[in-house]
C-alpha positions in Angstrom: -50.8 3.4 -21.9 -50.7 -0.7 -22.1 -47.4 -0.7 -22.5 -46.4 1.9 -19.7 -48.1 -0.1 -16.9 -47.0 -3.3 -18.2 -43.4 -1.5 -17.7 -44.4 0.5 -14.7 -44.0 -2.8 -13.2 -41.8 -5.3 -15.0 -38.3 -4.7 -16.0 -36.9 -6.7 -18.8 -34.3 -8.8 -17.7 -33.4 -11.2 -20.9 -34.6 -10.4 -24.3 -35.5 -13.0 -26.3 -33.7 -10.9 -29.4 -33.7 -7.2 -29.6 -37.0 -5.7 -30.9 -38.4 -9.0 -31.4 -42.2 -9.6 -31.7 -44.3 -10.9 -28.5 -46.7 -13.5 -29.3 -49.2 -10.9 -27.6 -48.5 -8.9 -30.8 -48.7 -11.5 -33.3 -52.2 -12.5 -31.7 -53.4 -9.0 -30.8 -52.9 -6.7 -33.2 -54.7 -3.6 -31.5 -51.5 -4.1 -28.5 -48.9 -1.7 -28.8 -45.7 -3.5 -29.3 -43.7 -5.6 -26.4 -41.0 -7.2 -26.9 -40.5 -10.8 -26.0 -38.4 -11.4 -23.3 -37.8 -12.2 -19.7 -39.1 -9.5 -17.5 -38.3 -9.0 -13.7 -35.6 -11.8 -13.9 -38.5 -14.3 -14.9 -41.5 -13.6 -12.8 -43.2 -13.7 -16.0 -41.8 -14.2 -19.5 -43.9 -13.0 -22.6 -43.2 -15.6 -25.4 -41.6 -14.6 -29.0 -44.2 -14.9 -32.2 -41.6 -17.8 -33.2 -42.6 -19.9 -30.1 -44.2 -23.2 -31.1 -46.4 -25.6 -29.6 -44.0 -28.5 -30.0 -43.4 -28.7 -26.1 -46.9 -29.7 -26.1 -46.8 -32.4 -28.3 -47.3 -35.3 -25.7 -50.2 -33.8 -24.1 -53.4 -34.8 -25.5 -54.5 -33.0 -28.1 -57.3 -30.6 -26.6 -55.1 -29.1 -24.3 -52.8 -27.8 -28.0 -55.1 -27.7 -30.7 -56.5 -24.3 -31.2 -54.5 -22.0 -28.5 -51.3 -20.2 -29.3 -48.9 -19.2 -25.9 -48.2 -15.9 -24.7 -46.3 -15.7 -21.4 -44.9 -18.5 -19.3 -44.4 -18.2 -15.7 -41.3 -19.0 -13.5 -42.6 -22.2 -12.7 -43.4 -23.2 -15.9 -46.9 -22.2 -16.4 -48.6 -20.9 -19.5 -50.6 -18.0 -20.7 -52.8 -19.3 -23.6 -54.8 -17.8 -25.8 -57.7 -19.6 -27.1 -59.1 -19.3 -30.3 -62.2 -21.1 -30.0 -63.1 -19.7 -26.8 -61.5 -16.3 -27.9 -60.4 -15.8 -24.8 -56.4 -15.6 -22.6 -56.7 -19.4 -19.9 -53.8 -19.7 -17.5 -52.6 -23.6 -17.7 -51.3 -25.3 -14.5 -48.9 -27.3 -15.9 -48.7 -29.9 -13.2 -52.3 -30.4 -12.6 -52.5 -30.2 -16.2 -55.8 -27.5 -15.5 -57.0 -24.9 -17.7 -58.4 -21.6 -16.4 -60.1 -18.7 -17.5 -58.1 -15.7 -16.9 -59.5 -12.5 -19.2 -61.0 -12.2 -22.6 -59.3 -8.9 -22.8 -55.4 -8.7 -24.1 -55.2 -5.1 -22.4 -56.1 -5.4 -19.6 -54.1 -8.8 -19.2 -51.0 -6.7 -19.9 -52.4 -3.6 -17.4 -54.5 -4.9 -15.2 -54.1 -8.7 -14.7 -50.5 -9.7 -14.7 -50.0 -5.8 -12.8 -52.3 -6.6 -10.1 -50.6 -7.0 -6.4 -52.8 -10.0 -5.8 -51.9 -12.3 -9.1 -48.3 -11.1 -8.8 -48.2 -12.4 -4.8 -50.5 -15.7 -5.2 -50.1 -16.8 -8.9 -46.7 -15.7 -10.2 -45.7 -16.4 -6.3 -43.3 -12.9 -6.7 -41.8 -13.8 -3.2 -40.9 -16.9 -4.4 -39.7 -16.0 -7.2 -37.4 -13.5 -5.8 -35.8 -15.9 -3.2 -35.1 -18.8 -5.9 -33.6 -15.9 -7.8 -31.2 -14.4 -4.7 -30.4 -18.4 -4.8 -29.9 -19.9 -8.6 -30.0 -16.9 -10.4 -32.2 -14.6 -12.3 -34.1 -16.8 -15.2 -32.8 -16.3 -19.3 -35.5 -16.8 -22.4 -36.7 -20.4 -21.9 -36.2 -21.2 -18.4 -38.2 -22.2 -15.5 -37.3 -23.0 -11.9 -38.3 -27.0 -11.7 -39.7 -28.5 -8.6 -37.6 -31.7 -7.9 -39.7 -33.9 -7.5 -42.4 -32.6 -9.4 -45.7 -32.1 -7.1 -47.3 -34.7 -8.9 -44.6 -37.3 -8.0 -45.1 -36.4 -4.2 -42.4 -33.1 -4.1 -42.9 -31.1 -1.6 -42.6 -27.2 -2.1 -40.0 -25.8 -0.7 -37.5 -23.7 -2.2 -34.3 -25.3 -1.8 -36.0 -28.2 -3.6 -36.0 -26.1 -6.8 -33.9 -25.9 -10.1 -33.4 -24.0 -13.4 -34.2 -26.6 -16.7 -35.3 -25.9 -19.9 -39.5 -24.6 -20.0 -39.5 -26.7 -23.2 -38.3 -30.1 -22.3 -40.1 -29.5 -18.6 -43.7 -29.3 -20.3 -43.1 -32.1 -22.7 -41.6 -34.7 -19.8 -45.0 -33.5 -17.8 -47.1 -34.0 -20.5 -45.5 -37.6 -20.9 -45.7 -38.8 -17.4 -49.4 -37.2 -16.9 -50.7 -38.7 -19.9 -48.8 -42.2 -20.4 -52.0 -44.8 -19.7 
């Protein structure tokens, strides 16, 4: 059933590799399989078991040590799992802010990332869907890049956004955030 509304509402778009293992089931192994991959042209990407925490190197170390991602968002936000606090936190990349999101995997997958509201204000689907008509559906990886960044006075608007590399994007955040 997990599966099914998880799919009811997201389309794969870019596999990370065929049949490969979600992070979601390498951390919770009561979920019925999902495979890693890009889903709804990168509204929300669920992360590959083989996804490390290397992008997070230059961020300090509490915001890393003890959490394993899940999902990333199309703007380059993460879905964390926590394994002190045993629970899924949604980190804001640019305000470098974790938050709470659910202590339950299933419904994260059903419930949570299906909901109208988190899909409209958090995953900002409209957005999403005109950056997409614009630059392109999102592959494994990728994130749509606000240039400037929001931190370094951008202002949000859509044709101030690119495709880069979700990797290099958290690292260079992490750098510039935490550089004193």
């Amino acid at each position: 059933m997990v599966r099914e509304s998880f799919l009811s509402v997201y389309t794969p778009t870019d596999r990370f590799a065929r049949g490969s293992r979600s992070a979601m089931n390498d951390v919770f192994d009561n979920l019925p399989e999902v495979d890693a991959g890009v889903y709804n042209n990168g509204e929300i990407s669920l992360l590959a078991d083989s996804y490390d925490i290397d992008a997070f190197a230059s961020w300090p170390r509490f915001f890393w040590e003890n959490r394993s991602p899940l999902a990333i968002t199309a703007f380059g936000d993460f879905f964390v799992w926590s394994r002190d606090t045993r629970q899924i936190d949604y980190l804001e990349v640019q305000r470098q802010t974790l938050l709470k999101a659910t202590h339950d995997p299933v419904w994260f997958l059903e419930g949570f990332l299906t909901g109208s509201t988190v899909r409209r204000g958090l995953l900002r689907e409209g957005l999403v869907k005109t950056l997409v008509a614009r630059l392109g559906g999102l592959t494994y990886g990728k994130c749509f890049i606000l240039e400037p960044w929001q931190m370094l006075g951008g202002a949000d608007a859509p044709e101030n956004y690119t495709v880069g590399d979700a990797r290099v994007y958290v690292n260079l955040v992490g750098q510039t955030a935490f550089s004193e």
